[in-house]
Structure formats: C-alpha cells, structure tokens
N, C-alpha and C positions, 0 to 999 in steps of 0.2 A: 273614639270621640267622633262625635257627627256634627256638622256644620251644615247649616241650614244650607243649600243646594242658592238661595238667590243671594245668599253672601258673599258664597265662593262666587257665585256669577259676577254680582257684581263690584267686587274685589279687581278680578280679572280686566274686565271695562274698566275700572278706576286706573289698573296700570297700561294696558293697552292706551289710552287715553296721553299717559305720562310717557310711553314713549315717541306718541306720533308729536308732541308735544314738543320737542327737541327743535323739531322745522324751522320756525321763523319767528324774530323777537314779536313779542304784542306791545303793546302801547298800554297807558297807564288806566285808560278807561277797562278795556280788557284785562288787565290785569286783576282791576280789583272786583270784576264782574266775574271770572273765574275763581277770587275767591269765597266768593258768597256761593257758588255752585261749589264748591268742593265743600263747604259747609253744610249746606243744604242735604247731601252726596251722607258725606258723615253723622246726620242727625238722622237720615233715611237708616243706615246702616246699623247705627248705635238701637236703633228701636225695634229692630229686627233681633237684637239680642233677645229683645225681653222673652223671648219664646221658647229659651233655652232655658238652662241652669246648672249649677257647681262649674264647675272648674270653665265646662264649654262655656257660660254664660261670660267667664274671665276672659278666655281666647277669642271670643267674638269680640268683647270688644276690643282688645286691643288689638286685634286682626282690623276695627275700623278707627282707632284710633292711628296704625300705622300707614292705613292707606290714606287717610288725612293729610298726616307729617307729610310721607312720599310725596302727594300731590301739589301740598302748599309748596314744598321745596323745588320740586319741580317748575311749576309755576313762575315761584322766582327767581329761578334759573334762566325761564326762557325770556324774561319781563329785563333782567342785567343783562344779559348775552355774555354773561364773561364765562373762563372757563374756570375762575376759582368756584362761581356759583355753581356752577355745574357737577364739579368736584362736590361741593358740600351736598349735592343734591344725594349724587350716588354714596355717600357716608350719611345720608340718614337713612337713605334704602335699605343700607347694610345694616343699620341700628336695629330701624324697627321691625326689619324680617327676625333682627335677634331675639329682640322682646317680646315677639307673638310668639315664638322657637321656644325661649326660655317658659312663658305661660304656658303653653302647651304641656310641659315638660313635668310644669309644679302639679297636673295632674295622674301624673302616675303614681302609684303605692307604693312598691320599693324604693328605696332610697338609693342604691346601689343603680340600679335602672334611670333613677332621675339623674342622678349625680354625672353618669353619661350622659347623658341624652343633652343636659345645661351644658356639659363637655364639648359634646358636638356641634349645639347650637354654636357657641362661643369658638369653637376652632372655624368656621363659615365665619362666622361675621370676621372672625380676625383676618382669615384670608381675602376675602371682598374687598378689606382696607387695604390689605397688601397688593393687591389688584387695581386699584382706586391708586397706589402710593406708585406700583411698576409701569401704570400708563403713564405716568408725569416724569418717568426717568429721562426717556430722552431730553428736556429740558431743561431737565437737572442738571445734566448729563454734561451737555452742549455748554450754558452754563459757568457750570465748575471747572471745564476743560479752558475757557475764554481766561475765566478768572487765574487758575495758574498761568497761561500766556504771557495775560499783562504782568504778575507776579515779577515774571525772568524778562520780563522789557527792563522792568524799575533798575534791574543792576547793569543796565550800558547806559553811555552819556545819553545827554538830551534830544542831540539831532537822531540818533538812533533809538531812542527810544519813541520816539513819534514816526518811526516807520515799522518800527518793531509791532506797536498799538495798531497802523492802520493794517500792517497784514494778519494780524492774529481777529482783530474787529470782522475782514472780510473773510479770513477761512471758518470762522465759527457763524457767521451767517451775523452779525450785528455790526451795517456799517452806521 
C-alpha cells in the first residue's frame, strides 16, 4: 500500500503539532481558531485522498479523519488544562491509530492474514489504554491506600478518630 508521501508528511506535522501542544492552556478565542485550522488541516487532507483508490483510498482517509479526532482532542485538552482531558486525549490517539490499523488491515486478501493483522492492531490500541490506565496508578494508588486509612479510623472513638483522619490525610499527601 502506498500513501501519498504529502499525507504521511503532513500527518506527521498534524501530530508534531499535538504534541508541542501540551505547553500552555489557550483561551477561548484560540481555541476555536485552532479549531477551524484543524478543519481546514482535515479537508486539505481528505482531498488529497481523492488521488488514490481501493482500500488506500479507505486508509487515507481515515488516516485524516484520525488525525482530525487526535487534534481536535488534543486541542481540547490544552483549551481545559485538566488531566482527565488529557487522558481522553491520549485514548482517542489510541482509538484512532486503531482504526487506520484495522482499515489498513481490511485490505489484505487472506483472511487468515487479516485476521492477525486486526489482531495486532487491536492488542496496540489495548495496550496504549493500559498505558493511558498504568500512568494514573499512582493516584489511584495514593487514593485507595487514603481511603482504606480513614476505613480503620471509623472503628476507634471519636476523639481518635479525628487524629487517626488528620494523620492518614497528611501521610497520603491530602491535607
């Protein structure tokens, strides 16, 4: 399969792009000014399809339909500054790398061949969530460990358990 050489290029630019992106929130006027250029980005790219065909004609676009999602998510990742947006950002990265993975895939002839191939797209994107899920452990982590704490305060009296709460609050980092 061949891919037109200024899609991959600017593919690469579209994420390059998403990740110097991360830096510093924008305000609302930027925000939606970035999204008319990431549209603008995606209708460039989508019409660079037209010069292909079969299956490549598939992967191209959704090769710019992914870089789209990625972007727009990104976007609004940096537009919230939270870090759940951020999370959803890198879980549609993972998605839609799967879904150009999996198009890619629907053009080979064996089935057998494919069947892997969807395989392996699909074990990547799974792992990437689990990657996406192992960076958030330690919060989880911290947490859960807080929450069993206060659990074993709750069975001493009262004056103890409100010393029990404020050292369990300050070893787990939540005064």
């Amino acid at each position: 399969m061949q891919i037109n050489p200024l899609i991959r290029h600017g593919s690469l630019l579209l994420l390059l792009m998403g990740s110097l992106a991360q830096a510093a929130p924008i305000s609302k006027p930027n925000y939606e000014a970035g999204k008319v250029r990431v549209q603008e980005a995606y209708q460039q790219e989508k019409s660079l399809c037209d010069h292909v065909s079969g299956n490549d004609s598939e992967v191209c676009l959704e090769q710019a339909r992914a870089n789209r999602n990625i972007q727009l998510a990104e976007l609004e990742a940096q537009f919230k500054g939270s870090q759940a947006a951020w999370i959803e950002a890198e879980q549609e990265k993972a998605e839609s790398n799967y879904n150009v993975a999996k198009q890619t895939c629907q053009g080979m002839i064996e089935e057998d061949t494919k069947r892997v191939c969807i395989s392996k797209a699909r074990g990547e994107r799974d792992s990437a969530f689990n990657t996406i899920a192992a960076e958030r452990m330690p919060d989880n982590r911290a947490q859960a460990e807080l929450d069993e704490a206060l659990r074993k305060c709750a069975a001493l009296n009262s004056n103890e358990q409100n010393i029990c709460r404020e050292q369990a609050r300050k070893r787990y980092g939540k005064s």
